[in-house]
N, CA, C and O of each residue as an XYZ file, in Angstrom:
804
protein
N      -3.966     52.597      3.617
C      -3.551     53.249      4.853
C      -2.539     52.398      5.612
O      -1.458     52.763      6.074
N      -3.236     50.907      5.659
C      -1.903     50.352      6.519
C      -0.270     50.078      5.711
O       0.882     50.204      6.126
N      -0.770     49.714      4.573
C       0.583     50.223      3.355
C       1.257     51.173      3.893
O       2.390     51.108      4.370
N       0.468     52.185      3.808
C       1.532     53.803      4.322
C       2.185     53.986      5.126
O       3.209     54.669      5.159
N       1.416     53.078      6.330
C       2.202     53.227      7.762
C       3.009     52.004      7.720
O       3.185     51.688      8.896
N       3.545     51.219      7.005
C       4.548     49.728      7.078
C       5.663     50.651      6.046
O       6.886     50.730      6.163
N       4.763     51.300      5.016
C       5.954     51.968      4.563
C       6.719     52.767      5.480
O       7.858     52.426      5.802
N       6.129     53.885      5.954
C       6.570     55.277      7.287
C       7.529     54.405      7.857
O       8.649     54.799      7.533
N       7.579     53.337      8.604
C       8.041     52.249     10.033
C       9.132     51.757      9.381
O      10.161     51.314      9.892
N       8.832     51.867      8.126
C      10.316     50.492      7.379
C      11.730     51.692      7.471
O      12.859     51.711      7.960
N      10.999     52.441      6.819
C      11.931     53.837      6.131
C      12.687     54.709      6.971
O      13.404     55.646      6.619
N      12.331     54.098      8.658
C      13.068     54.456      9.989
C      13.950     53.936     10.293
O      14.979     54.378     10.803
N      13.517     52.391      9.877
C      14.844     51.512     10.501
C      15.772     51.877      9.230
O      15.538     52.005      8.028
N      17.206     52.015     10.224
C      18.841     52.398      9.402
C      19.666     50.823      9.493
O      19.557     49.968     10.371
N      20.293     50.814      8.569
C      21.292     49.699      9.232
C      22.377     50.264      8.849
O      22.741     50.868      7.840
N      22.897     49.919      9.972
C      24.143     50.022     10.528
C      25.169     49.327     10.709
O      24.978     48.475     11.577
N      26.417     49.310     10.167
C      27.838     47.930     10.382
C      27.997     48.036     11.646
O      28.003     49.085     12.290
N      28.155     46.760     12.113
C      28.199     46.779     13.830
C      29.740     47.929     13.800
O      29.689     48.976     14.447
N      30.244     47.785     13.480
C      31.792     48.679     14.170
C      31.482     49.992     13.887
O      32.473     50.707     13.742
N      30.201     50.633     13.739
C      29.787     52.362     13.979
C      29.482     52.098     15.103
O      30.120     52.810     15.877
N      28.713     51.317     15.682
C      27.767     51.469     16.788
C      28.924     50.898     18.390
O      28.649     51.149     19.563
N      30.147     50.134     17.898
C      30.621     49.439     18.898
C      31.703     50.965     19.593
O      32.032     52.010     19.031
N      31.893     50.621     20.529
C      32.769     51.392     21.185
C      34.009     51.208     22.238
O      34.720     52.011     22.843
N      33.924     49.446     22.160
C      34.967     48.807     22.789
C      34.795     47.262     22.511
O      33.712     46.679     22.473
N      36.112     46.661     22.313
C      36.270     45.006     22.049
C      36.991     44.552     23.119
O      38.075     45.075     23.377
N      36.518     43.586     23.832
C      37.519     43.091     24.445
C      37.397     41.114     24.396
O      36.576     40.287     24.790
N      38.586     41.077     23.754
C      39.239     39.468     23.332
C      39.360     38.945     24.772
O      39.661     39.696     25.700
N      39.137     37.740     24.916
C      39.231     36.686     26.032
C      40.573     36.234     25.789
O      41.280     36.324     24.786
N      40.824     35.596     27.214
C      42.183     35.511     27.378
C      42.609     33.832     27.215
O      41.809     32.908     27.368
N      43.907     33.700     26.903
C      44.422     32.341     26.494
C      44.814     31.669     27.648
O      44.926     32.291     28.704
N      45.007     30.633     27.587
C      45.574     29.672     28.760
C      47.058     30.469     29.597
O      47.430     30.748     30.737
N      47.567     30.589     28.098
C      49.005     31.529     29.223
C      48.286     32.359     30.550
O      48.920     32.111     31.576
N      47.353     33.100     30.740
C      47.254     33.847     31.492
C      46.583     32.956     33.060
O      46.241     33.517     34.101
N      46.561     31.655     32.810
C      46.256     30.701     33.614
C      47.001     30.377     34.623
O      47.886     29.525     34.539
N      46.816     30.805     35.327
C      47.929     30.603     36.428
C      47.849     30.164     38.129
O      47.531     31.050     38.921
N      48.113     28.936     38.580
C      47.868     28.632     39.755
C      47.650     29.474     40.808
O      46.653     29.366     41.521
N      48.664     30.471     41.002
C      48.958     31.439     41.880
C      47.953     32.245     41.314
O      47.120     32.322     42.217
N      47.567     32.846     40.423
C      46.799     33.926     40.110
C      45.576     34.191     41.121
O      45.197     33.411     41.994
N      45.000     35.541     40.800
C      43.654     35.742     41.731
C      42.414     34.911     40.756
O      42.236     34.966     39.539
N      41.898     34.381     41.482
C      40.595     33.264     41.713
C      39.496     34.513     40.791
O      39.483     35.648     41.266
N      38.720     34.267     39.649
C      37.762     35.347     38.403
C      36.970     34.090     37.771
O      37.350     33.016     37.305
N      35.749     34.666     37.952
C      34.545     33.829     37.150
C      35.147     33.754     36.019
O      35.962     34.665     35.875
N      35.067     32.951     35.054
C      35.676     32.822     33.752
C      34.689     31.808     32.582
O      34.521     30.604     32.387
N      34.272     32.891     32.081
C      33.291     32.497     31.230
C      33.346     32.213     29.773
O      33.860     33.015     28.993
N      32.612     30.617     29.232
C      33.462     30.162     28.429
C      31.925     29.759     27.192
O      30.773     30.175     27.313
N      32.375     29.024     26.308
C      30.811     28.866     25.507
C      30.045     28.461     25.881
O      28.938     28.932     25.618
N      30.193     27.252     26.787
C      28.970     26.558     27.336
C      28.246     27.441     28.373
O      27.483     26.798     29.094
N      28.309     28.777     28.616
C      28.147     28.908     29.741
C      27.368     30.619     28.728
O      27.066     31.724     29.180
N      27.324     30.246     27.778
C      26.165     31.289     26.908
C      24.927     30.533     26.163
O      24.883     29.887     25.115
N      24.066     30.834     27.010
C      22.617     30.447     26.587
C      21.361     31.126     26.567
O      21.113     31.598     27.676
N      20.257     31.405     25.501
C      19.606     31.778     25.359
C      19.421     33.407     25.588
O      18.526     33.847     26.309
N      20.513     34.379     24.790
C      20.449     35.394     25.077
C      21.281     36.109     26.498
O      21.588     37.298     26.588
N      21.471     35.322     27.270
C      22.410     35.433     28.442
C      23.150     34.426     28.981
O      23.101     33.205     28.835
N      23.706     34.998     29.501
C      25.054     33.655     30.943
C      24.331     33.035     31.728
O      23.334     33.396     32.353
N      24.901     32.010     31.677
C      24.349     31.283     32.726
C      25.246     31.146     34.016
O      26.183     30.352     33.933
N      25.076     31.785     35.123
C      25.807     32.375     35.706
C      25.831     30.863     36.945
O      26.580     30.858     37.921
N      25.154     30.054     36.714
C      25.327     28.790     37.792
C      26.341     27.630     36.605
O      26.408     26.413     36.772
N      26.680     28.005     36.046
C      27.983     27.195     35.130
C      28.927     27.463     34.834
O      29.673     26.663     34.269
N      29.325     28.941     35.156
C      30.506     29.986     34.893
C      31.254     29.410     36.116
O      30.904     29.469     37.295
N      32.610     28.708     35.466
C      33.432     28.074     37.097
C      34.688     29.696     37.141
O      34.684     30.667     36.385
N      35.420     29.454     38.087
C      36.752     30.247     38.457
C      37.816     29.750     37.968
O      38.030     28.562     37.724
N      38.674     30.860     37.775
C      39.956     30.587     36.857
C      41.098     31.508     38.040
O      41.186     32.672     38.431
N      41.738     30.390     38.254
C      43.165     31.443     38.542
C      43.919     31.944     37.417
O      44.532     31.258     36.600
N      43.810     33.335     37.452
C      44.276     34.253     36.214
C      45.215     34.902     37.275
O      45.160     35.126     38.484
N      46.164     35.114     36.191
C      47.789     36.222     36.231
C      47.313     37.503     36.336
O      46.635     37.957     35.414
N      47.556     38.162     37.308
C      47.796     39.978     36.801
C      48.153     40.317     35.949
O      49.208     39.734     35.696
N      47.853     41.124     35.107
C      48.748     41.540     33.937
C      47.261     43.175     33.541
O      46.070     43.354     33.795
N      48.255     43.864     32.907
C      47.577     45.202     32.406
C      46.202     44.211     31.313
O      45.056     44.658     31.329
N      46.399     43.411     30.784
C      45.621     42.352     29.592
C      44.182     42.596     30.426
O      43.160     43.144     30.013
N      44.489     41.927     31.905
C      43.207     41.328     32.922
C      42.095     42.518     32.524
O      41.025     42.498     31.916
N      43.013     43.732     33.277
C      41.794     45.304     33.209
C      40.863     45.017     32.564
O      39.684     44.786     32.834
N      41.871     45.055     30.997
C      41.498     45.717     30.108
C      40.159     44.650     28.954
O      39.611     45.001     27.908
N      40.008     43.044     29.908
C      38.891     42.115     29.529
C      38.328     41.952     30.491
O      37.894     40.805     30.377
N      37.938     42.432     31.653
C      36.796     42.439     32.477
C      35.513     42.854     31.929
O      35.662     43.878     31.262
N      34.612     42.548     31.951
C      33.329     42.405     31.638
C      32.351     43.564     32.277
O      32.467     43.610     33.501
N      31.798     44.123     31.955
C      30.472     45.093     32.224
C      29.418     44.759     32.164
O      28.955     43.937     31.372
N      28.922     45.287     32.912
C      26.915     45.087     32.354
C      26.833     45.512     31.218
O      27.341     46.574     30.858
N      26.285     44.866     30.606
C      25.225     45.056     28.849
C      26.362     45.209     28.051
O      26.249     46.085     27.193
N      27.458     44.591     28.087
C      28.396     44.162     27.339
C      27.826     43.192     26.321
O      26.874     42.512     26.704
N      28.222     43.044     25.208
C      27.330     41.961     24.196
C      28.457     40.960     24.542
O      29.536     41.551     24.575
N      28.556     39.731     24.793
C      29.374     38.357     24.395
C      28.837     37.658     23.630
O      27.659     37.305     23.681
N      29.872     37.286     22.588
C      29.554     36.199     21.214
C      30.336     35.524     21.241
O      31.470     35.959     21.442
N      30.114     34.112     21.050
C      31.172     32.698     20.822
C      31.641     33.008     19.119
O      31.051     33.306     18.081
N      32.601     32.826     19.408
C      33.319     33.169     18.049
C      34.398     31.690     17.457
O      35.358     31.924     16.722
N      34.125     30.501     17.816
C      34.294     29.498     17.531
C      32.998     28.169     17.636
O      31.933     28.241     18.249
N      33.368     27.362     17.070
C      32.485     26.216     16.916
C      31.423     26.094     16.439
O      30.794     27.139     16.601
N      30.851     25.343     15.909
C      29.664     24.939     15.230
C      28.379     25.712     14.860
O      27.634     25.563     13.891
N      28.318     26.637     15.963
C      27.386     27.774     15.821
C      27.834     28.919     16.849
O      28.683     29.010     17.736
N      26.905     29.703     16.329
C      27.605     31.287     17.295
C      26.093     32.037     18.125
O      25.019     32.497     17.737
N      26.709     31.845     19.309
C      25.518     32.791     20.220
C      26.198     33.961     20.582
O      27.308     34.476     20.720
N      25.083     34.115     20.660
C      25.127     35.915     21.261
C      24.555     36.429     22.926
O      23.377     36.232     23.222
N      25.341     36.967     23.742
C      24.261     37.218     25.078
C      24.400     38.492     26.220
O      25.316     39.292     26.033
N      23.844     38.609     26.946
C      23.852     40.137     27.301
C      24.528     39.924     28.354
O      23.808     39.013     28.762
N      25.197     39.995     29.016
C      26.107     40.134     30.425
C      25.335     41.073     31.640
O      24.870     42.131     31.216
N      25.244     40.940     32.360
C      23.973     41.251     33.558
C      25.050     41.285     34.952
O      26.169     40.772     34.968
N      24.465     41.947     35.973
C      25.272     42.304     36.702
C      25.949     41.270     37.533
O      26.859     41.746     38.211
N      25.744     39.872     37.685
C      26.521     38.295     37.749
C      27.749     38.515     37.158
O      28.838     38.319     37.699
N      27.534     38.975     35.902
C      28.970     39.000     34.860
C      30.042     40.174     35.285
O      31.152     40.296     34.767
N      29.478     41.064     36.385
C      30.210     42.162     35.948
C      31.708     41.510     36.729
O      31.787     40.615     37.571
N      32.989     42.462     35.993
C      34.469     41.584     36.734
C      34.430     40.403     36.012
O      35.403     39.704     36.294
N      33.663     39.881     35.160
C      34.103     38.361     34.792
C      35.218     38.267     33.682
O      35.488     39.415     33.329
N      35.908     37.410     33.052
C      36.167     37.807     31.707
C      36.101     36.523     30.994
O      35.911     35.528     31.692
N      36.192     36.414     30.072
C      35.918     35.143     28.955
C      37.040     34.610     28.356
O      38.152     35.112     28.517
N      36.831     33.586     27.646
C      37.246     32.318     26.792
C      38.401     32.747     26.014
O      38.351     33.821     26.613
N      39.415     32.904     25.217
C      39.451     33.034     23.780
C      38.635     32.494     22.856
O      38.650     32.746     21.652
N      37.667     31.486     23.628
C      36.273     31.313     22.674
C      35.340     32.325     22.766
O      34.156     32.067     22.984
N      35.772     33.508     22.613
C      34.415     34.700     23.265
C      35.407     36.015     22.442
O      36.613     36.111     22.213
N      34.001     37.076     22.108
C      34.688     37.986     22.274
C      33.658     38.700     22.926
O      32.635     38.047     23.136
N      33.676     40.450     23.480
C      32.735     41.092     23.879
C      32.853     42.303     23.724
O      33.776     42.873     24.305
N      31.944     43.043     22.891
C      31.960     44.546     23.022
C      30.796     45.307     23.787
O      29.741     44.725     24.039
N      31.037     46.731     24.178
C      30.411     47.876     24.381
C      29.413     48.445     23.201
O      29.970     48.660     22.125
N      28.061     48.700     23.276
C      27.904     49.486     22.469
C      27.494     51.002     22.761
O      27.418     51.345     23.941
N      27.230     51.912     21.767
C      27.183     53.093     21.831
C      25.862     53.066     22.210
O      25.185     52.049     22.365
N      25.328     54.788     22.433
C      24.110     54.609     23.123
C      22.648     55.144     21.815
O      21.583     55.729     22.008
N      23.458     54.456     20.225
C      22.429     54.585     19.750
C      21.475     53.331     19.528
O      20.413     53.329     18.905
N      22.025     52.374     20.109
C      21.794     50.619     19.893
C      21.400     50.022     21.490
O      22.225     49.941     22.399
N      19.889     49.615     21.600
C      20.415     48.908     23.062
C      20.897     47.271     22.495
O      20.632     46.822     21.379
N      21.930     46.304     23.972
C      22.093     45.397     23.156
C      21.540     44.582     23.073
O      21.821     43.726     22.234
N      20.349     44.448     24.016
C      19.157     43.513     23.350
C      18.517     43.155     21.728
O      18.050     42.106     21.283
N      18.719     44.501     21.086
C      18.432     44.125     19.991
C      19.426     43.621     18.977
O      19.141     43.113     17.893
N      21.230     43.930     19.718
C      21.884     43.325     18.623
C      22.191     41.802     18.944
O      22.775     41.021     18.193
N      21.635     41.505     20.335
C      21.778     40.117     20.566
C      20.465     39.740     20.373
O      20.529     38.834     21.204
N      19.609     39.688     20.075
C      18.210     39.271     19.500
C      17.787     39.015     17.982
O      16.903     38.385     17.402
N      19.158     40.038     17.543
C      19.596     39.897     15.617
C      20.338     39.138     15.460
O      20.154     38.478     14.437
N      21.853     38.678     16.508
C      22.370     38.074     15.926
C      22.230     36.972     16.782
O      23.244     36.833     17.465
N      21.260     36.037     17.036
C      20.944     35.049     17.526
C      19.675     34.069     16.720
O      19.333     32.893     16.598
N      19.128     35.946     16.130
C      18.008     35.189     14.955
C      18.528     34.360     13.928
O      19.725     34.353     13.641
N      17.544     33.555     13.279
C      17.788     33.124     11.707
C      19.142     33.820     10.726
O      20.269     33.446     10.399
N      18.178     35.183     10.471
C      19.170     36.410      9.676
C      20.583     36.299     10.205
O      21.490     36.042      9.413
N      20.786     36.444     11.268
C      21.967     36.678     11.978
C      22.844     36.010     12.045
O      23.994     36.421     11.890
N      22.471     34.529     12.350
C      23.410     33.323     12.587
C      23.585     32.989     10.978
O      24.513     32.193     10.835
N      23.059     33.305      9.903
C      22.796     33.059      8.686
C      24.469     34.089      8.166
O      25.522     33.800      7.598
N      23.920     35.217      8.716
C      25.003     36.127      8.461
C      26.346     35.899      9.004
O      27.281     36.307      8.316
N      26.632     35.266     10.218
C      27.461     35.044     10.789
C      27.919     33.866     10.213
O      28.979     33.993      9.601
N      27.505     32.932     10.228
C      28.080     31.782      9.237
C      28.464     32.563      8.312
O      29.645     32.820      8.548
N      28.097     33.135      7.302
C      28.657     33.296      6.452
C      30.251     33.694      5.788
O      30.994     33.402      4.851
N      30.159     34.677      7.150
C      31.238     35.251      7.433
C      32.857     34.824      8.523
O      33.849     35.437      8.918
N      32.388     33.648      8.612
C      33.292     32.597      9.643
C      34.164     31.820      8.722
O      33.900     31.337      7.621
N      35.195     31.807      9.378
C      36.179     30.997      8.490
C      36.485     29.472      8.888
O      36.214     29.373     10.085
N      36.971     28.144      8.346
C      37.271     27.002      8.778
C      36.532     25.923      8.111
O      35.836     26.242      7.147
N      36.577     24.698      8.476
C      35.996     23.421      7.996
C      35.692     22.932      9.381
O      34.657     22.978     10.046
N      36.775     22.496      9.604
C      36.446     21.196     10.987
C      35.951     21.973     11.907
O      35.034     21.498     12.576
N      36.413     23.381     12.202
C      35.874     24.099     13.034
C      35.552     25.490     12.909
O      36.623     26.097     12.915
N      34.445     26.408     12.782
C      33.983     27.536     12.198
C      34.673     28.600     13.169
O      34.662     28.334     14.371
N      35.185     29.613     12.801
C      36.227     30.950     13.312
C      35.589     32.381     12.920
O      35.357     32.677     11.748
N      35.326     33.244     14.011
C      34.561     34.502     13.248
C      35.614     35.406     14.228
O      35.785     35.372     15.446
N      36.207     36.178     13.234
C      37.482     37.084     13.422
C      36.554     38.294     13.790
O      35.426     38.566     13.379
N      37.363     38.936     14.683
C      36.962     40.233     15.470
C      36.104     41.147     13.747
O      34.926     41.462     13.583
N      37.287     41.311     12.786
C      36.434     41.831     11.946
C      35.442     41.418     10.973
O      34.715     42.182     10.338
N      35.459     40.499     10.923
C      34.431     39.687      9.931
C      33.246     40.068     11.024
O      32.346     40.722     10.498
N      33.043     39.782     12.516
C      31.947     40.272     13.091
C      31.907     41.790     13.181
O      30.870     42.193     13.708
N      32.620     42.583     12.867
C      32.336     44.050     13.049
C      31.893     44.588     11.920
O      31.448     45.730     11.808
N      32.039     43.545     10.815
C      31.592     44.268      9.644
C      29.844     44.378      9.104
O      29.212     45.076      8.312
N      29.570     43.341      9.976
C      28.387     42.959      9.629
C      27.170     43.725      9.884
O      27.284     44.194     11.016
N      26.088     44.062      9.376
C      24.880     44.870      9.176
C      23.950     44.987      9.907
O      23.085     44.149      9.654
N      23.669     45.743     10.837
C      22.386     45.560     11.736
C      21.655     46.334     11.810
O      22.071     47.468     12.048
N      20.055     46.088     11.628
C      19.063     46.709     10.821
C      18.375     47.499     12.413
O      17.842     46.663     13.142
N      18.357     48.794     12.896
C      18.808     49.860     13.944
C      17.510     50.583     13.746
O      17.554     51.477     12.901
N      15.893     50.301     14.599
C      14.866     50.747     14.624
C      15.183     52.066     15.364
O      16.218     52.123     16.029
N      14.363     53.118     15.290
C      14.220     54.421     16.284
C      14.348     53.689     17.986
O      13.868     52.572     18.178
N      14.876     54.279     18.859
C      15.246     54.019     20.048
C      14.144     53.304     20.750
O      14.227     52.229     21.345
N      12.843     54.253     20.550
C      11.504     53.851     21.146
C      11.061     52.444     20.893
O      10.493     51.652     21.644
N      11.398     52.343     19.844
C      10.783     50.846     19.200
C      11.640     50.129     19.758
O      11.109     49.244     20.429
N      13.477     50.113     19.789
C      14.341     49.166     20.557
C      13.888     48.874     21.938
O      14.042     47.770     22.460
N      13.114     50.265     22.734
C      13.000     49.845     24.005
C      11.511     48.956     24.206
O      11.275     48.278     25.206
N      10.772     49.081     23.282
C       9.838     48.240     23.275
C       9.674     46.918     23.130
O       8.699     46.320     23.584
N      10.874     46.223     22.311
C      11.132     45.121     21.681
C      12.039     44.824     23.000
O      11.749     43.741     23.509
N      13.054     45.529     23.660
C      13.602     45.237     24.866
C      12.976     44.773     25.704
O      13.553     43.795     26.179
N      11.597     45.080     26.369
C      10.889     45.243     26.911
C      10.172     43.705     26.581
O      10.223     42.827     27.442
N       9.570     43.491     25.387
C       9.346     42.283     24.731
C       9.655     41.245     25.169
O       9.021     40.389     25.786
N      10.996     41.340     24.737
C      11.720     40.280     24.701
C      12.434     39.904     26.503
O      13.343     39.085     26.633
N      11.900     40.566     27.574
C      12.276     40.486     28.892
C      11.059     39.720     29.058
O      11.115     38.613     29.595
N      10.063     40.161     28.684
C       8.633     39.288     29.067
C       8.578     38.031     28.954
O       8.535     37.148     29.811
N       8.582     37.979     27.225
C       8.724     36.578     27.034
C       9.633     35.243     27.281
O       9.417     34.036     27.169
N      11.094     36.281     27.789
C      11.813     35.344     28.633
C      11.598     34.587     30.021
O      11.909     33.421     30.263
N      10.800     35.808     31.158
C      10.295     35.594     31.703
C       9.471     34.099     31.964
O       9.609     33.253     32.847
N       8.380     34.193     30.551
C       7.184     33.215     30.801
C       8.069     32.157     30.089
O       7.493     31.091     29.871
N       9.561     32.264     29.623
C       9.665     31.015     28.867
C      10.050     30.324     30.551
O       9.683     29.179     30.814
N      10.758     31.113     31.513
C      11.372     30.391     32.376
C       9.966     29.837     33.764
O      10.036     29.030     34.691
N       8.952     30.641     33.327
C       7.828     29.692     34.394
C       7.599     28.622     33.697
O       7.584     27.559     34.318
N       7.395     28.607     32.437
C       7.082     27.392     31.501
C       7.967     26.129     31.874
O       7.496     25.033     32.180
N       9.065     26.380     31.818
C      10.510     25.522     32.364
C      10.201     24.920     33.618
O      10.174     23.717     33.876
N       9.913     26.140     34.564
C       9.320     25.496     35.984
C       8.927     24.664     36.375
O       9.405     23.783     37.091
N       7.371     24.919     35.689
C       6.262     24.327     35.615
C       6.531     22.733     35.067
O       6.499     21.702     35.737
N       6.771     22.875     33.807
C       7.505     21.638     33.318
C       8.239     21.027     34.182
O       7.272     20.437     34.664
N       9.049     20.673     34.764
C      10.068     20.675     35.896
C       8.832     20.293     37.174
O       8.781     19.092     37.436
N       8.161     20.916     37.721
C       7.473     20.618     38.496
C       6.264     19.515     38.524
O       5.641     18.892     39.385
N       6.286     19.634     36.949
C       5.119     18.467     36.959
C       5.839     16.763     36.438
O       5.545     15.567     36.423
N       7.003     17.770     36.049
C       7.465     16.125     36.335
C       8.150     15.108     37.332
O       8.293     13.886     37.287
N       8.529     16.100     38.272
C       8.350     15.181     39.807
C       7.720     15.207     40.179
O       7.714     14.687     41.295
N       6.585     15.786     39.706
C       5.204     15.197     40.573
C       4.686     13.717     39.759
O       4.295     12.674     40.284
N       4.786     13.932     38.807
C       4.323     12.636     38.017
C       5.307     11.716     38.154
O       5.193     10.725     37.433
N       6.302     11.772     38.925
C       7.578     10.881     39.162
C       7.332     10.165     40.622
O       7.552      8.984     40.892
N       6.909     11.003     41.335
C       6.268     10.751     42.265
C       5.214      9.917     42.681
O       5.006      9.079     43.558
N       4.458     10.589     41.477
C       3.084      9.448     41.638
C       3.165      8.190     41.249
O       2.435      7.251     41.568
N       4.285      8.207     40.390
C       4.437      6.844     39.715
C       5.017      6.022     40.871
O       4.489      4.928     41.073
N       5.928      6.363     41.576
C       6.685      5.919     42.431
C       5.659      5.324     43.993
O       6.052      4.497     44.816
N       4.737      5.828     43.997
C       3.831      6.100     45.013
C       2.793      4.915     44.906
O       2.645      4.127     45.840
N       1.980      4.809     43.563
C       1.540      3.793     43.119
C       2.493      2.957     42.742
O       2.009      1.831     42.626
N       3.234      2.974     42.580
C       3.926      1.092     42.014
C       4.996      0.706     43.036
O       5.690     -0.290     42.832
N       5.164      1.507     44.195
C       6.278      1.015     45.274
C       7.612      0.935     44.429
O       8.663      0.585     44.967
């Protein structure tokens, strides 16, 4: 019986090449567009993608140029951003901090369609499988390069909606308790910094 039903559950999930499901790319912009005079834009770069999202207290400002380019790489909510250079490749969800921001030429970011939420394609390609896959598909030596299509080509295994929003759902929780954990940690060690300090003058 439980055979039957792992079989039923498997035989749902589709995979899918990310470039069915995407519905917009937008490339980060190069230094040319750097410009003293320009208007003052969060500008978000690799270091500043961690654990599934931005870290929106490390994202500095960029005086950027006007140009039709700007529009058209501003950032949305639940936009996916992926580092597409260096040593390894993250993946993270853009949240309403990000919205108006735009990124790196170390970044790229797409839209997806509304058969994918992007929690789960940033939760795939952040896993084992994913970064496994993504290496693979990156070009370079001294420094690893994943071209707009080498990432669009790649396979993502696309549960029934219900199950994405469950695993969405999941995976908000456990972020959650990872960041009281952090806290907590954090809290007990100025307290124990404290005490030390307290007893030994």
């Amino acid at each position: 019986m439980n055979n039957q039903r792992t079989k039923n559950f498997g035989s749902k999930i589709l995979n899918k090449v990310l470039k069915d499901v995407v519905i917009g790319v937008k490339h980060g912009l190069s230094s040319y567009y750097l410009q003293p005079e320009g208007e003052k834009i969060p500008y978000i770069n690799i270091s500043d993608v961690s654990d599934g999202s931005i870290n929106s207290e490390t994202v500095s400002s960029a005086a950027i140029k006007e140009t039709a380019a700007l529009a058209k790489t501003r950032i949305e909510v639940n936009d996916v951003i992926i580092t597409v250079k260096g040593s390894s490749f993250k993946a993270a969800i853009a949240s309403q901090n990000e919205r108006n921001a735009i990124i790196s030429s170390n970044l790229i970011a797409f839209k997806l369609n509304n058969d994918v939420l992007p929690e789960l394609v940033v939760a795939y390609l952040n896993s084992p499988k994913g970064q496994q896959e993504l290496k693979s598909r990156s070009a370079g030596i001294a420094q690893k390069f994943l071209s707009e299509k080498a990432l669009l080509d790649i396979s993502i295994p696309i549960p029934p909606l219900e199950k994405q929003k469950q695993l969405a759902v999941y995976l908000q929780l456990s972020k959650e308790y990872d960041t009281l954990m952090e806290r907590e940690r954090e809290l007990r060690k100025r307290i124990n910094n404290s005490v030390v300090q307290s007893m030994m003058g």
